[in-house]
PyMOL CGO cylinders between C-alpha atoms (Angstrom):
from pymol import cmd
from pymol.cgo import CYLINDER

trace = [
    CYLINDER, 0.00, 0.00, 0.00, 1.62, 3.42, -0.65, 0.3, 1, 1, 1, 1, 1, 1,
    CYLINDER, 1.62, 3.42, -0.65, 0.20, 6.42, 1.37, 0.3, 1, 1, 1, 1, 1, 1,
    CYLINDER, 0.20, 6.42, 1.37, 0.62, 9.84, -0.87, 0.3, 1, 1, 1, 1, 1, 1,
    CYLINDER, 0.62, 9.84, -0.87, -0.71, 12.26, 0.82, 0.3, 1, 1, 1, 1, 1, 1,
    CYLINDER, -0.71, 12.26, 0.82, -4.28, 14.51, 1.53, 0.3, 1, 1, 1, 1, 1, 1,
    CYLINDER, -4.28, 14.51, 1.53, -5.49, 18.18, 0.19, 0.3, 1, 1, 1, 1, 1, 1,
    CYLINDER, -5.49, 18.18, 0.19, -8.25, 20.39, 2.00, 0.3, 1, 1, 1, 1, 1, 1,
    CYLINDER, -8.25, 20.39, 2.00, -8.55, 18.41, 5.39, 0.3, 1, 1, 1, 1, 1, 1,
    CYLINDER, -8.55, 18.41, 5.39, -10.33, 20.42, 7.97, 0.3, 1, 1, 1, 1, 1, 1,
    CYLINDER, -10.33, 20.42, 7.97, -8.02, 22.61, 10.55, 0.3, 1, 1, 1, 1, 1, 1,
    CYLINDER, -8.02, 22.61, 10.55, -9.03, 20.46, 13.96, 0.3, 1, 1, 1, 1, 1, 1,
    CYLINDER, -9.03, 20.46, 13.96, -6.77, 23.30, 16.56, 0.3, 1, 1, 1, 1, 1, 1,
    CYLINDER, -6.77, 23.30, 16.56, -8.52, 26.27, 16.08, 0.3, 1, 1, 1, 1, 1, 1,
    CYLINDER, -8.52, 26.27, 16.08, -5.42, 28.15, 17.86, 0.3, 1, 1, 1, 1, 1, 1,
    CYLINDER, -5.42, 28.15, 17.86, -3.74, 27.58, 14.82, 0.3, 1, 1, 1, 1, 1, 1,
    CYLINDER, -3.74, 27.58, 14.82, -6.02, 26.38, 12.17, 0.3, 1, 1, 1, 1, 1, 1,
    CYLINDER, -6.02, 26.38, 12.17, -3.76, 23.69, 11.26, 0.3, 1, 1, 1, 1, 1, 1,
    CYLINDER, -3.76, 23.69, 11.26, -4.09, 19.74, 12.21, 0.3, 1, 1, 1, 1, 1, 1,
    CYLINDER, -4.09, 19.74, 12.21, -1.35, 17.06, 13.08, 0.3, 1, 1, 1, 1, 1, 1,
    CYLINDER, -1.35, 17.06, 13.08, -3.03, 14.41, 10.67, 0.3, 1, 1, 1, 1, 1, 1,
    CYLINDER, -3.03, 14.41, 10.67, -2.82, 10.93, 10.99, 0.3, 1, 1, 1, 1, 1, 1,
    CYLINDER, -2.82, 10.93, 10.99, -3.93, 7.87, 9.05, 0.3, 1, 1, 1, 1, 1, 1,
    CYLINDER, -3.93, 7.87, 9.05, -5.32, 4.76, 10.00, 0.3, 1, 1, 1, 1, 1, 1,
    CYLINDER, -5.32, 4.76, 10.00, -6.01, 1.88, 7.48, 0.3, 1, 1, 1, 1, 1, 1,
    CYLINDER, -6.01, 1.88, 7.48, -7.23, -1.91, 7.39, 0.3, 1, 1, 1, 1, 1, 1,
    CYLINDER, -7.23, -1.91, 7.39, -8.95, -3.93, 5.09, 0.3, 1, 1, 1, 1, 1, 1,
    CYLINDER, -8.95, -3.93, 5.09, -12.50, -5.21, 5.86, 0.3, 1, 1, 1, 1, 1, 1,
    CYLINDER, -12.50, -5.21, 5.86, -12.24, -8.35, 8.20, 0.3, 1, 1, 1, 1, 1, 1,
    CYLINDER, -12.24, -8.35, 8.20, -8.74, -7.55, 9.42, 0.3, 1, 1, 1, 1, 1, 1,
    CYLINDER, -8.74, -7.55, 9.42, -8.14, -7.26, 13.01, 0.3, 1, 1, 1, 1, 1, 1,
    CYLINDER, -8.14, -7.26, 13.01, -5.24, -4.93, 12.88, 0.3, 1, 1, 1, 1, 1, 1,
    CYLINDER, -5.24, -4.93, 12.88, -5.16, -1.23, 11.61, 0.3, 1, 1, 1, 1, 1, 1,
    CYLINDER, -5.16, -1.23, 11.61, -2.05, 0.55, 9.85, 0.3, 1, 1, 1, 1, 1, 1,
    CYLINDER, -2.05, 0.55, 9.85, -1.05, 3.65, 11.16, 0.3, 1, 1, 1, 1, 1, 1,
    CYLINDER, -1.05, 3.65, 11.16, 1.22, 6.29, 9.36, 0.3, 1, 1, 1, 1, 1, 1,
    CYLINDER, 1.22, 6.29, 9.36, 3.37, 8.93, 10.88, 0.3, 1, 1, 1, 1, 1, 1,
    CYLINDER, 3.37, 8.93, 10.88, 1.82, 12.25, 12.56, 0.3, 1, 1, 1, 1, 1, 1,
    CYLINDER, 1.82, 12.25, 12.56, 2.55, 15.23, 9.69, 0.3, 1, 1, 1, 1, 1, 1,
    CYLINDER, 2.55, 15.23, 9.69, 2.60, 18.03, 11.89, 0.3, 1, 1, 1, 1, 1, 1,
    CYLINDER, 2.60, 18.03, 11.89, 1.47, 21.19, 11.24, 0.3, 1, 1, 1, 1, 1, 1,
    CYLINDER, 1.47, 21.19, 11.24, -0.83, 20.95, 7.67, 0.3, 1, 1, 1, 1, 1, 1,
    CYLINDER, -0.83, 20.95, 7.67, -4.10, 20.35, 6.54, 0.3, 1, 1, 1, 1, 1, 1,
    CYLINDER, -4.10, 20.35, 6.54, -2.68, 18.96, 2.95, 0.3, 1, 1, 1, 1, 1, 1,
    CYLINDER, -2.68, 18.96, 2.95, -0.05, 16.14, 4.19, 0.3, 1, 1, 1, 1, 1, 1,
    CYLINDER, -0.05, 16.14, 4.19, 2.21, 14.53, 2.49, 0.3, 1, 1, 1, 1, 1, 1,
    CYLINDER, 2.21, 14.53, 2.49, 3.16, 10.96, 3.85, 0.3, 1, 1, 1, 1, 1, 1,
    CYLINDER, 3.16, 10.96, 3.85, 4.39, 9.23, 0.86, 0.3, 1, 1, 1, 1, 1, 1,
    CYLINDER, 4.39, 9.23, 0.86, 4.97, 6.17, 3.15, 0.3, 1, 1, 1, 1, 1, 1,
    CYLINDER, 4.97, 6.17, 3.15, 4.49, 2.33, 2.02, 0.3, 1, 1, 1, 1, 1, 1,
    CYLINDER, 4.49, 2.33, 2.02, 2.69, 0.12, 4.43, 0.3, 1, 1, 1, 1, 1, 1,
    CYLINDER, 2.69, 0.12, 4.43, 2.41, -4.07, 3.88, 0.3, 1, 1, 1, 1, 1, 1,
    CYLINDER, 2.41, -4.07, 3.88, -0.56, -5.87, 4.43, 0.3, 1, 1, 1, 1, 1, 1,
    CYLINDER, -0.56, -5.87, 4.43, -1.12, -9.15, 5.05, 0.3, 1, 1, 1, 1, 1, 1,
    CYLINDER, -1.12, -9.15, 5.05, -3.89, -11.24, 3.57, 0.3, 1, 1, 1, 1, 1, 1,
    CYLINDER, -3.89, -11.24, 3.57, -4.38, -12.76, 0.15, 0.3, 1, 1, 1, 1, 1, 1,
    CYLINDER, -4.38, -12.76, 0.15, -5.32, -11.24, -3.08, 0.3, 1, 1, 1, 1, 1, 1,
    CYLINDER, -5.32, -11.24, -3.08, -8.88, -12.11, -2.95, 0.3, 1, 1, 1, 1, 1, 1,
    CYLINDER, -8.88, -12.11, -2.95, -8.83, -10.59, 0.19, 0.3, 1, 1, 1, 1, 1, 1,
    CYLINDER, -8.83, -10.59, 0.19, -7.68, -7.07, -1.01, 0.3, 1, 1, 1, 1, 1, 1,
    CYLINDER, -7.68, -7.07, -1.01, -10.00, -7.42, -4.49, 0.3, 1, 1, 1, 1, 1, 1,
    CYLINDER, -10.00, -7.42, -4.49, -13.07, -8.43, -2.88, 0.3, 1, 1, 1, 1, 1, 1,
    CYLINDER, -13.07, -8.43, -2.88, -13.21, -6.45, 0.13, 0.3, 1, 1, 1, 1, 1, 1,
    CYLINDER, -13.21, -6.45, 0.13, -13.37, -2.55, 1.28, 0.3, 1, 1, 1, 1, 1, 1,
    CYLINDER, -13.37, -2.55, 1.28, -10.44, -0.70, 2.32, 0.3, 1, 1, 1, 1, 1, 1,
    CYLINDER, -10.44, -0.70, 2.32, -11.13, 1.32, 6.04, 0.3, 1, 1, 1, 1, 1, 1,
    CYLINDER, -11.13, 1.32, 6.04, -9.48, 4.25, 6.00, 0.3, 1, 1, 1, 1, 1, 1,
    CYLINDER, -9.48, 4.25, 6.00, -9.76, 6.98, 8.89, 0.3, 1, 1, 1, 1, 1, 1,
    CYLINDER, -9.76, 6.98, 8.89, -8.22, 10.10, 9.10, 0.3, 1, 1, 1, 1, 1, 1,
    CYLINDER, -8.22, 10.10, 9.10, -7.33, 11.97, 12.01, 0.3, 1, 1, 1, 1, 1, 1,
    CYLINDER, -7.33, 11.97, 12.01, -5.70, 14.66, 14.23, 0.3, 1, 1, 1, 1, 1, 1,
    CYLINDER, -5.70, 14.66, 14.23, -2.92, 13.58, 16.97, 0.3, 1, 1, 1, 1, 1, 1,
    CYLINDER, -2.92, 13.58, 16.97, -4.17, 16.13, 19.67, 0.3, 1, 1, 1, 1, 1, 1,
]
cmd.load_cgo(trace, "trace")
């Protein structure tokens, strides 16, 4: 899985109208969730990390991907 990035997220600390965003991700029917790292500071991040998941192909074809975003603080 490789993680690019986000544009126009909402500013969660009103102090400074930015967000620390996060993500978390799974695939339907897996226990676990993926995290990424925190990108301080932005509401249009830019992770650019690879995660691996485990499961089969039929897994990752026939089934939703979860993803949540959110803010560290």
């Amino acid at each position: 899985m490789h993680l690019k990035g986000a544009d126009g997220l909402r500013a969660a600390d009103d102090a400074s109208g930015t967000s620390d965003p996060y993500v978390m991700l799974r695939f339907a029917g897996q226990k676990y969730w993926k995290s990424s790292q925190v990108a301080p500071r932005t509401l249009s991040p830019r992770w650019d990390e690879r995660m691996q998941m485990e499961g089969t192909l039929g897994e990752f074809v026939g089934g939703p991907l979860e993803i949540k975003v959110l803010d560290k603080d």
